[in-house]
Short mmCIF file of the C-alpha atoms (twelve columns), coordinates in Angstrom:
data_MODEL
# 
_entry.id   MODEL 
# 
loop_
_atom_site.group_PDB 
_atom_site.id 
_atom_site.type_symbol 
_atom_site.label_atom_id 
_atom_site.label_alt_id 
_atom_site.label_comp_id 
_atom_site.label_asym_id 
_atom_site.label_seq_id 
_atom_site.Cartn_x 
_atom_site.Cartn_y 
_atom_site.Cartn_z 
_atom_site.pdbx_PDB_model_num 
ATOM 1   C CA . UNK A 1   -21.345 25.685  -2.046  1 
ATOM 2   C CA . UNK A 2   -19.246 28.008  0.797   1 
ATOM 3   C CA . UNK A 3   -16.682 27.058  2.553   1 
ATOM 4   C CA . UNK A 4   -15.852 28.589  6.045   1 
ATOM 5   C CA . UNK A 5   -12.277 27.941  5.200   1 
ATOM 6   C CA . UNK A 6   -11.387 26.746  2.045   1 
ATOM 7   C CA . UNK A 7   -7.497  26.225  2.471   1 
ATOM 8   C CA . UNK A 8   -5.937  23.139  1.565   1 
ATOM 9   C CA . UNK A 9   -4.110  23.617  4.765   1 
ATOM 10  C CA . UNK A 10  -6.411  22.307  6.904   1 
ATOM 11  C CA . UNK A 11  -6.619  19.137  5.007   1 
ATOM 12  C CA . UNK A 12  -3.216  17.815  4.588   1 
ATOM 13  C CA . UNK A 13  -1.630  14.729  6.358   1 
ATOM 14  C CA . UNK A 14  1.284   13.444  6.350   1 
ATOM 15  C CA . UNK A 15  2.211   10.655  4.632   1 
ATOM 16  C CA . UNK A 16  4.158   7.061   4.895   1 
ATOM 17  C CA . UNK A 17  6.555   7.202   1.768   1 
ATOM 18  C CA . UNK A 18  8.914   4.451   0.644   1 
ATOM 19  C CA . UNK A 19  12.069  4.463   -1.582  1 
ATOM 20  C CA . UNK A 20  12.005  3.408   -5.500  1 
ATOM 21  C CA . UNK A 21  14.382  0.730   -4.142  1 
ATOM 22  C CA . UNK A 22  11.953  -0.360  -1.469  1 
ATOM 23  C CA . UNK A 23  10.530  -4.098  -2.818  1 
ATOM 24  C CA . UNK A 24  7.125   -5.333  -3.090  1 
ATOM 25  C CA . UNK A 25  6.793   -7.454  -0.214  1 
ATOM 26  C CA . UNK A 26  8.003   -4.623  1.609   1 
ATOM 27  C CA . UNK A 27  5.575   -2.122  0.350   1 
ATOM 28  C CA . UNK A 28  2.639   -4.425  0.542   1 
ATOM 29  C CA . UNK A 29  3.409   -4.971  4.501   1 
ATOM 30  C CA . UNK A 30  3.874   -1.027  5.125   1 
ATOM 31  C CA . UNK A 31  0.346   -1.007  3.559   1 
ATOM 32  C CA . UNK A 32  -0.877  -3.496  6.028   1 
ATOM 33  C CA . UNK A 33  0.787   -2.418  8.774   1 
ATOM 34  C CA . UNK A 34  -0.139  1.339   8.775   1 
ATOM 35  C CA . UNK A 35  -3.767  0.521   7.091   1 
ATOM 36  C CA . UNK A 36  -3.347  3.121   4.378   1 
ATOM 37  C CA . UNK A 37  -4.311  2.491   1.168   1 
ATOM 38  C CA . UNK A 38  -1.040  4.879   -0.962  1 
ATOM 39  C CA . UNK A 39  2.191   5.201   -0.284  1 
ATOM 40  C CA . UNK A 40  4.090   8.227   -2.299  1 
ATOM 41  C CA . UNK A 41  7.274   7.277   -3.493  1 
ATOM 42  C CA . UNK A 42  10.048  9.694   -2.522  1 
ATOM 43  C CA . UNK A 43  13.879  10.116  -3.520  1 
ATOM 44  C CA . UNK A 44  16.155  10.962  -0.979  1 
ATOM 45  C CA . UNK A 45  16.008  15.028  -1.726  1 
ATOM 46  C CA . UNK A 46  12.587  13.840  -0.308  1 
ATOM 47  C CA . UNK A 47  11.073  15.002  -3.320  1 
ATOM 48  C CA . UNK A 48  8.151   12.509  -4.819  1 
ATOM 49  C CA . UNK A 49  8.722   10.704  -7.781  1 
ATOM 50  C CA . UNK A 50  5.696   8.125   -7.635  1 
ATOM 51  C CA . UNK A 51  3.169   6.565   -5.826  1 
ATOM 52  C CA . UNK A 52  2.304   3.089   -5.180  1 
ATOM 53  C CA . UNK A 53  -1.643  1.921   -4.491  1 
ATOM 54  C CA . UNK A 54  -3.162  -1.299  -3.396  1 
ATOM 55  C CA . UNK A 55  -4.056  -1.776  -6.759  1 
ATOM 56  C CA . UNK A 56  -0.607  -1.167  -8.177  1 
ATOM 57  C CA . UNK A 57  0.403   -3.869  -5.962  1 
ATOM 58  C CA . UNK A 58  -2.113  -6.268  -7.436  1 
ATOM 59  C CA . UNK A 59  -1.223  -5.573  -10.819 1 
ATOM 60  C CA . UNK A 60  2.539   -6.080  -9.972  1 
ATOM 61  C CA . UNK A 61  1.621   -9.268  -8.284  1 
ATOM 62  C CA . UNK A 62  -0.119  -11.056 -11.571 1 
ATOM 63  C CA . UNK A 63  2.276   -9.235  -14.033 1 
ATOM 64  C CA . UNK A 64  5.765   -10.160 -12.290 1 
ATOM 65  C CA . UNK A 65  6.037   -13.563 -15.028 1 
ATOM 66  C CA . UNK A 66  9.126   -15.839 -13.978 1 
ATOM 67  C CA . UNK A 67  10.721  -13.564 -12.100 1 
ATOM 68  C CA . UNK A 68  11.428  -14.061 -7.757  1 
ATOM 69  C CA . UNK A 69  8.666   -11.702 -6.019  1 
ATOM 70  C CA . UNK A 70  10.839  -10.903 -3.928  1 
ATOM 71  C CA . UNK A 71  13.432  -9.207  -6.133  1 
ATOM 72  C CA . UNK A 72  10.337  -7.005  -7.506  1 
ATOM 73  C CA . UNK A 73  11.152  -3.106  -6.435  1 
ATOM 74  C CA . UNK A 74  8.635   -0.176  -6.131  1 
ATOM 75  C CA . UNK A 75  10.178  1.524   -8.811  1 
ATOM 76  C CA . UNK A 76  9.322   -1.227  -11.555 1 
ATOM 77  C CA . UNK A 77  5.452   -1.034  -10.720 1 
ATOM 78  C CA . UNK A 78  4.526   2.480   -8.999  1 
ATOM 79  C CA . UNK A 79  2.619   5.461   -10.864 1 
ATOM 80  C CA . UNK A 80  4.985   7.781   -12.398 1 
ATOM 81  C CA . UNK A 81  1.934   10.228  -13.263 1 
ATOM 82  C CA . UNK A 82  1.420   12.321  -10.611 1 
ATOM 83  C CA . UNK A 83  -0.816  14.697  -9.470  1 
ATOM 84  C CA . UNK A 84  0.238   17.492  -7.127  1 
ATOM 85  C CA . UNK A 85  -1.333  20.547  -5.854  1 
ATOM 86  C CA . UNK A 86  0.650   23.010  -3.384  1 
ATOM 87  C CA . UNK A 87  -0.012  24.347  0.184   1 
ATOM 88  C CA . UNK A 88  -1.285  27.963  -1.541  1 
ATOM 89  C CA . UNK A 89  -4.144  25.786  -3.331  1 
ATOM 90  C CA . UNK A 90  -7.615  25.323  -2.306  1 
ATOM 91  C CA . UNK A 91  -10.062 22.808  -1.109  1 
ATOM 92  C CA . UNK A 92  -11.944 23.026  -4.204  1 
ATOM 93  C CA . UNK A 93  -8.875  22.669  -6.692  1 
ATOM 94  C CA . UNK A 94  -8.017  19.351  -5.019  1 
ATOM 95  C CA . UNK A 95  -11.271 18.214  -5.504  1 
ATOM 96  C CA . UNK A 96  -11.482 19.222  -8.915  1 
ATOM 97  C CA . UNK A 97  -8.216  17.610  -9.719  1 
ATOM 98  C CA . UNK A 98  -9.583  14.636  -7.998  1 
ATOM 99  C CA . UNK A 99  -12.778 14.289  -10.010 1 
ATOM 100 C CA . UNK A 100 -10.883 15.237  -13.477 1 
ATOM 101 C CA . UNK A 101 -8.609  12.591  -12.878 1 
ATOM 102 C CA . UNK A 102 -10.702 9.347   -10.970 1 
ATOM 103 C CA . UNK A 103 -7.962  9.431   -8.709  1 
ATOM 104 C CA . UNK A 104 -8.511  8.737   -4.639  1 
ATOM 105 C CA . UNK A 105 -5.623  11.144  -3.292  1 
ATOM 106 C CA . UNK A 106 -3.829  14.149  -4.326  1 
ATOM 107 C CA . UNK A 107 0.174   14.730  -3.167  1 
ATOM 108 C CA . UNK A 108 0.980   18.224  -1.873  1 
ATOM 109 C CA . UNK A 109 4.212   20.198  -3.016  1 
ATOM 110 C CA . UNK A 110 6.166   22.516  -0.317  1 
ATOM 111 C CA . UNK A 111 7.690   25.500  -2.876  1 
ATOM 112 C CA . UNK A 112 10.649  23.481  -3.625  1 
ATOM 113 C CA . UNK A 113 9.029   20.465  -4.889  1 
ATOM 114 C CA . UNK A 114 9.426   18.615  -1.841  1 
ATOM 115 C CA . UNK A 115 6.431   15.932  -0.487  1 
ATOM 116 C CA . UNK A 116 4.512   18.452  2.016   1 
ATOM 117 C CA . UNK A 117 1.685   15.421  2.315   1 
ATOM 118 C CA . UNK A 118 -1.242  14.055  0.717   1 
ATOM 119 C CA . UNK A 119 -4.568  14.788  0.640   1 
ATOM 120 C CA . UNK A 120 -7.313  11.658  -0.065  1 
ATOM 121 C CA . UNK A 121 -10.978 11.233  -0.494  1 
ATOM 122 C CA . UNK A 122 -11.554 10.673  3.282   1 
ATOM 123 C CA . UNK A 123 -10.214 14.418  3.833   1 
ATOM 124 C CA . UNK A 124 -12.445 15.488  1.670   1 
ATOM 125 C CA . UNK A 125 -15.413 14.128  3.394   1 
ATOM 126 C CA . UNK A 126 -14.407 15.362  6.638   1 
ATOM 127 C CA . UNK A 127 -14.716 18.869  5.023   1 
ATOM 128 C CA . UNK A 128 -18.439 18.321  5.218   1 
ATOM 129 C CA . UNK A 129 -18.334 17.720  9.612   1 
ATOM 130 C CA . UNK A 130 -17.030 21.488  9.922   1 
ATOM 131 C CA . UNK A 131 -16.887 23.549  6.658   1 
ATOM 132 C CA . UNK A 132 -19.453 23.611  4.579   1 
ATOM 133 C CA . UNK A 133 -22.355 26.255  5.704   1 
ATOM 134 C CA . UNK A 134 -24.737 24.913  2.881   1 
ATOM 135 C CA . UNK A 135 -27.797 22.848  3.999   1 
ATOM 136 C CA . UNK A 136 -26.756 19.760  1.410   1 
ATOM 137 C CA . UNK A 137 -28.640 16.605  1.216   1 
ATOM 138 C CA . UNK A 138 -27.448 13.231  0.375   1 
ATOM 139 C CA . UNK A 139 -30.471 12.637  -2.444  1 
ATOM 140 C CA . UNK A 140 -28.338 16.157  -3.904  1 
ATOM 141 C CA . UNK A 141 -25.682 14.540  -4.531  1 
ATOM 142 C CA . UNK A 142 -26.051 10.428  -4.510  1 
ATOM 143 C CA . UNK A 143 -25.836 7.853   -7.654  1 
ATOM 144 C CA . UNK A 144 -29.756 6.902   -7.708  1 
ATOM 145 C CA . UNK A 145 -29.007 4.225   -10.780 1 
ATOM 146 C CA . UNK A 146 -27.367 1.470   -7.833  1 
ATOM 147 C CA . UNK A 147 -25.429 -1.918  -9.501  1 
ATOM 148 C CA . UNK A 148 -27.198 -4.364  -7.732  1 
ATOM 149 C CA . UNK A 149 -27.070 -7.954  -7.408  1 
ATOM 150 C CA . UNK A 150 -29.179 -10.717 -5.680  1 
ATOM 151 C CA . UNK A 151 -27.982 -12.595 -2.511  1 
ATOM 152 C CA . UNK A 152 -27.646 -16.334 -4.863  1 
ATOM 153 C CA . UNK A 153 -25.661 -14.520 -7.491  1 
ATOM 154 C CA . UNK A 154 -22.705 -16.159 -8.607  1 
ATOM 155 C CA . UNK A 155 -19.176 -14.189 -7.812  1 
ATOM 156 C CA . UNK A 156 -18.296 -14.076 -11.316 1 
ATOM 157 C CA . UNK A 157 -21.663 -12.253 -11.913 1 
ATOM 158 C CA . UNK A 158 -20.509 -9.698  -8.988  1 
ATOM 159 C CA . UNK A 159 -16.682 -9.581  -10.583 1 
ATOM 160 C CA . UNK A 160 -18.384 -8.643  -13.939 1 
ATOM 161 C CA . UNK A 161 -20.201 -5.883  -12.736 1 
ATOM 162 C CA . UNK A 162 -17.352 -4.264  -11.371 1 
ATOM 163 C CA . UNK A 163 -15.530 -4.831  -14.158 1 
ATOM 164 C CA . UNK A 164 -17.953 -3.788  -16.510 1 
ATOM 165 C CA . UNK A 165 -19.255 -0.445  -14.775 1 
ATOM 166 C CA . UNK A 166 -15.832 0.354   -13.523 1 
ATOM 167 C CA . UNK A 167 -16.816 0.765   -9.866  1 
ATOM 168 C CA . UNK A 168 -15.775 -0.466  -6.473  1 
ATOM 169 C CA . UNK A 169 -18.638 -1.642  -4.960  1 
ATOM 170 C CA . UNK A 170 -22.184 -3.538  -5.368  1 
ATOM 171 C CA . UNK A 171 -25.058 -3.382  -3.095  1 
ATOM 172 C CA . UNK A 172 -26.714 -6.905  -2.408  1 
ATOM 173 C CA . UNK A 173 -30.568 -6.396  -2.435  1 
ATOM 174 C CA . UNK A 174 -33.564 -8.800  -1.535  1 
ATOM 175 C CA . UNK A 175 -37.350 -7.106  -2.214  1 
ATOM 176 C CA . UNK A 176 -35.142 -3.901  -2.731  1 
ATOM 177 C CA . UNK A 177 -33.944 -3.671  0.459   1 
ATOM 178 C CA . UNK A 178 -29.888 -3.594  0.905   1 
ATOM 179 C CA . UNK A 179 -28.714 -6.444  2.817   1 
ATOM 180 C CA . UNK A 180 -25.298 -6.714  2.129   1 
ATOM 181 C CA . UNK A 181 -22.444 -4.856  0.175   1 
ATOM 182 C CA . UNK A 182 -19.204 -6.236  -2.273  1 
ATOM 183 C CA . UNK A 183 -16.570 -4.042  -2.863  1 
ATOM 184 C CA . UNK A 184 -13.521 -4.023  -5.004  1 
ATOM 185 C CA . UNK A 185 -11.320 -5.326  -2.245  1 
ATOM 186 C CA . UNK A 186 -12.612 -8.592  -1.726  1 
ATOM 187 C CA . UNK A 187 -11.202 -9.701  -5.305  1 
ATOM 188 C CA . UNK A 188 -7.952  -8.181  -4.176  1 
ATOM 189 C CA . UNK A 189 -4.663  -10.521 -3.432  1 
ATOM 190 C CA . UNK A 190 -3.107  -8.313  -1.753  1 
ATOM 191 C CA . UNK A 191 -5.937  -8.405  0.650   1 
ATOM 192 C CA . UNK A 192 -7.064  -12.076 1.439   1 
ATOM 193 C CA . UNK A 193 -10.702 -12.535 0.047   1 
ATOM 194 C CA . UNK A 194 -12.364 -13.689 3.204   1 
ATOM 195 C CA . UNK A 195 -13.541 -17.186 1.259   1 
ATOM 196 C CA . UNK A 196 -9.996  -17.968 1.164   1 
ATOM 197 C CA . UNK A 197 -9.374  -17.117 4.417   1 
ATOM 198 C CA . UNK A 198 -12.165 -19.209 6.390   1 
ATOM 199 C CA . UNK A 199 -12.675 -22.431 3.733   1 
ATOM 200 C CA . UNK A 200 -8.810  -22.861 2.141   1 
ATOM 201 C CA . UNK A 201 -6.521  -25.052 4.078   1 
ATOM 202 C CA . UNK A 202 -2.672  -23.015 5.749   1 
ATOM 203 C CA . UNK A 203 -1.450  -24.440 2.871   1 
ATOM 204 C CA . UNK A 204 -3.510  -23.262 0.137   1 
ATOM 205 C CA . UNK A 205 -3.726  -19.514 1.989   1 
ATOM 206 C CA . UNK A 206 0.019   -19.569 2.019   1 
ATOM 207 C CA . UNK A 207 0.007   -20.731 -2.040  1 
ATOM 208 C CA . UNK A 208 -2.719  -18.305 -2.539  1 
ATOM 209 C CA . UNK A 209 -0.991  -15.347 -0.771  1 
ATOM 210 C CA . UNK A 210 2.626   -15.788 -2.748  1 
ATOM 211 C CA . UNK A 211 1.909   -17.836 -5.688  1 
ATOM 212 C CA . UNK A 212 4.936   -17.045 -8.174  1 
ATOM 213 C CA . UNK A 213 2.877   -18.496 -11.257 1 
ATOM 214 C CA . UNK A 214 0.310   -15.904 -12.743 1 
ATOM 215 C CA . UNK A 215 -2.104  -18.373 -14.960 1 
ATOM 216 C CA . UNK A 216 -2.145  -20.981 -11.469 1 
ATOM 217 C CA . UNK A 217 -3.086  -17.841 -9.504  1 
ATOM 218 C CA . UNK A 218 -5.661  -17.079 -11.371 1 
ATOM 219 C CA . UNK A 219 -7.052  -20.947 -12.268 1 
ATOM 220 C CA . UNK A 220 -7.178  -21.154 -8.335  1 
ATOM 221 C CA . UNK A 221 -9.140  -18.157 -7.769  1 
ATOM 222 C CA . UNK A 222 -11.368 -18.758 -10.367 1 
ATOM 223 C CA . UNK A 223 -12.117 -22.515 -8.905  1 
ATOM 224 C CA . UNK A 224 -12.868 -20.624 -5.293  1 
ATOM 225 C CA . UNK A 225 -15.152 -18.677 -7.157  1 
ATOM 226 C CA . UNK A 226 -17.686 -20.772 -9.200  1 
ATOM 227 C CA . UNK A 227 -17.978 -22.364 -5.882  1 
ATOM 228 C CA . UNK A 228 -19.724 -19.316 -3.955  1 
ATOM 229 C CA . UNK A 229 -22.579 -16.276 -4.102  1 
ATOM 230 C CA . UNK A 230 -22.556 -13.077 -2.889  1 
ATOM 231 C CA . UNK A 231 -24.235 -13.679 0.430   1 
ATOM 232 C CA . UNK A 232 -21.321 -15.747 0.814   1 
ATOM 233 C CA . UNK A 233 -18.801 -12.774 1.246   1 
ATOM 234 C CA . UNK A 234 -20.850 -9.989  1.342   1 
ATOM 235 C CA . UNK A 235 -20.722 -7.718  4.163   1 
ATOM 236 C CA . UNK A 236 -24.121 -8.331  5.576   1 
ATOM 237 C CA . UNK A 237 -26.809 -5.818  7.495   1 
ATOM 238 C CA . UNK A 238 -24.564 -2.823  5.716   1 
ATOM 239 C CA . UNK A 239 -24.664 0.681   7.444   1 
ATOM 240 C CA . UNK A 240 -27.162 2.619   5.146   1 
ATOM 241 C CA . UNK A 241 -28.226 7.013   5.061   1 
ATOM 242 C CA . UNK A 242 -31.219 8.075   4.613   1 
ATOM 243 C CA . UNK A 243 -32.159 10.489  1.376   1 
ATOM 244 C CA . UNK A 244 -33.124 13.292  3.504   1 
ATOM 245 C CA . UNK A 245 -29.881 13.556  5.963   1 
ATOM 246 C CA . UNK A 246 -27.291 15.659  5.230   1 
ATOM 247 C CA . UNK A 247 -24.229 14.885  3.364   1 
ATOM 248 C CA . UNK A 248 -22.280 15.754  6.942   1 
ATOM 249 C CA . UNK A 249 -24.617 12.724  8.348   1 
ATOM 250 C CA . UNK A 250 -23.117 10.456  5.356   1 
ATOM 251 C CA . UNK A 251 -19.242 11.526  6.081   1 
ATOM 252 C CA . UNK A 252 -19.708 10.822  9.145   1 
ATOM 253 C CA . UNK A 253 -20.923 7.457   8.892   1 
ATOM 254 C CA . UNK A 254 -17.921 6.787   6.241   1 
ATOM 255 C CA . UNK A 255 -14.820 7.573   8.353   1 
ATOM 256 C CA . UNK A 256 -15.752 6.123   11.660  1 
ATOM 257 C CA . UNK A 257 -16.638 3.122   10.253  1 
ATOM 258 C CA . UNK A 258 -13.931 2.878   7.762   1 
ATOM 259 C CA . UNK A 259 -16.067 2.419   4.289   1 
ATOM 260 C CA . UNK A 260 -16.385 4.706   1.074   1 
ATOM 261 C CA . UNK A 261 -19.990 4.197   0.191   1 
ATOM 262 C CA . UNK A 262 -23.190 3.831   1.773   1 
ATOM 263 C CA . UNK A 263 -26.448 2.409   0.254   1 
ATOM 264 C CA . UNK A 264 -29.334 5.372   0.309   1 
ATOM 265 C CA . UNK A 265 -32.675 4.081   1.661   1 
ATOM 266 C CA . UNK A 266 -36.383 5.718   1.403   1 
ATOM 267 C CA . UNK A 267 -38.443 3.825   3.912   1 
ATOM 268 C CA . UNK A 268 -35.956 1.112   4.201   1 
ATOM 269 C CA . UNK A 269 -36.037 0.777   0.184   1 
ATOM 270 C CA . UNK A 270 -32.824 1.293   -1.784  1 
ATOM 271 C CA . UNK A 271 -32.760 4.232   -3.929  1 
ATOM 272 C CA . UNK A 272 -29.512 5.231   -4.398  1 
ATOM 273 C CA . UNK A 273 -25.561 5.000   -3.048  1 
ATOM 274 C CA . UNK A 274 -23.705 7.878   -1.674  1 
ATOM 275 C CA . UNK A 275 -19.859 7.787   -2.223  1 
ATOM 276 C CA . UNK A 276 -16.560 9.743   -0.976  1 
ATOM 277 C CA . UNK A 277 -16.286 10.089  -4.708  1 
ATOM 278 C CA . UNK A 278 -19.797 11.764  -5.345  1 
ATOM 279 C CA . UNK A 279 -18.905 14.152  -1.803  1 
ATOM 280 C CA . UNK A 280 -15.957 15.361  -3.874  1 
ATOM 281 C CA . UNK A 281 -17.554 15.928  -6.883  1 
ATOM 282 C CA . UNK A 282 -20.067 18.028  -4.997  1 
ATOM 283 C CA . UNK A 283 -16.595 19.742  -3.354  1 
ATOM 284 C CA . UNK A 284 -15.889 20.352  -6.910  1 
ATOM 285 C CA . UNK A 285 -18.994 21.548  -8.174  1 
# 
């Protein structure tokens, strides 16, 4: 695959960071209040020393035991592993760092170890709208075996799926045609499942939102669950690519509609999903 430009330049944003000291409640609201999914974790040489995802957060959240949320910091649940590239790096060596490693962003290093920015999946894609010269099409590159599940499937089918096949998202299919799709992220605390939202009393949203008790916070879930199906919080009618259109086509459907996977249809038929993770393996590739 060519690249009209291939620098990692081009790609890099900058980033919200936080401070090790910063706590979780704080961190979680940066998150919501800036809609980003990572926040690096810098010292005050501004050099990274972590970074903290939605699904750090999560974990943090059912791990904390007895002790007050509130007196949780970043630097007691954020990744200390990182994975940094420089400005002098390419395109393709982030996303082959990216696919090594399953991870969704990349931090970038200025010469003297200090946070430059971060590069994520989305970036990636948009690499596809201007740079790449190859006529690529999304049945090159897209996952044609497709976790499905049916629209009266129970949630703790769809939670087992994701579990099991370590992905973020299911497509909901009737007579094989997509009709709705479950990600990851509606089985996240940190962002209100939507049955939770629209059936649960304040009270219970509240209790729900900051419940200090692990083993309550999960019974409770679990009892909103047996009660509902995946039509029941899917996203319904879901924005689907066609086999034939280019990968560009696909990108472009991802970022302005905020969503990292589309269901592929041949004739209005599922046959596949396209991903901002199978775009970078192609990147890497």
């Amino acid at each position: 695959m060519r690249l009209r430009n291939s620098e990692i330049q081009q790609v890099i944003r900058n980033s919200i960071t936080v401070s090790p000291s910063t706590t979780l409640l704080e961190a979680r609201d940066v998150l919501l209040r800036h809609k980003v999914g990572r926040l690096p974790v810098v010292e005050s040489n501004k050099k990274p020393v972590g970074i903290v995802t939605e699904k750090d957060l999560v974990r943090a959240i059912y791990a904390h035991g007895g002790r007050s949320i509130e007196r949780i910091l970043v630097r007691d649940f954020m990744s200390k592993k990182l994975i940094t590239l420089k400005r002098t790096d390419t395109i393709r060596d982030c996303a082959k760092k990216m696919h090594q490693n399953k991870i969704s962003s990349i931090i970038i290093l200025e010469n003297n170890g200090t946070l430059a920015g971060i590069v994520t999946k989305t970036d990636l894609a948009s690499v596809f709208l201007t740079q790449v010269t190859d006529p690529i099409t999304v049945s090159d590159i897209m996952t044609s075996k497709v976790v499905t599940v049916m629209p009266a499937d129970s949630l703790l089918l769809v939670e087992s799926l994701l579990v099991k096949y370590r992905i973020s998202r299911v497509v909901v299919e009737r007579n094989r045609r997509p009709v709705g799709m479950i990600t990851n992220r509606d089985f996240l605390p940190a962002k209100m499942p939507r049955w939770i939202r629209e059936f649960a009393s304040p009270k219970e949203v509240e209790d729900f939102r900051l419940n200090p008790k692990p083993d309550e916070f999960r019974m409770n879930q679990l009892s909103y669950i047996l009660s509902f199906r995946a039509e029941d919080i899917m996203t319904a009618d879901p924005i689907t690519v066609g086999a034939n259109e280019a990968v560009s086509t696909a990108a472009l459907l991802m970022m302005r509609n905020g969503i990292s996977g589309l269901p592929v249809v041949r004739k209005s038929l599922l046959v596949g999903i396209v991903t901002k993770s199978d775009i970078v393996r192609a990147l890497a590739d």
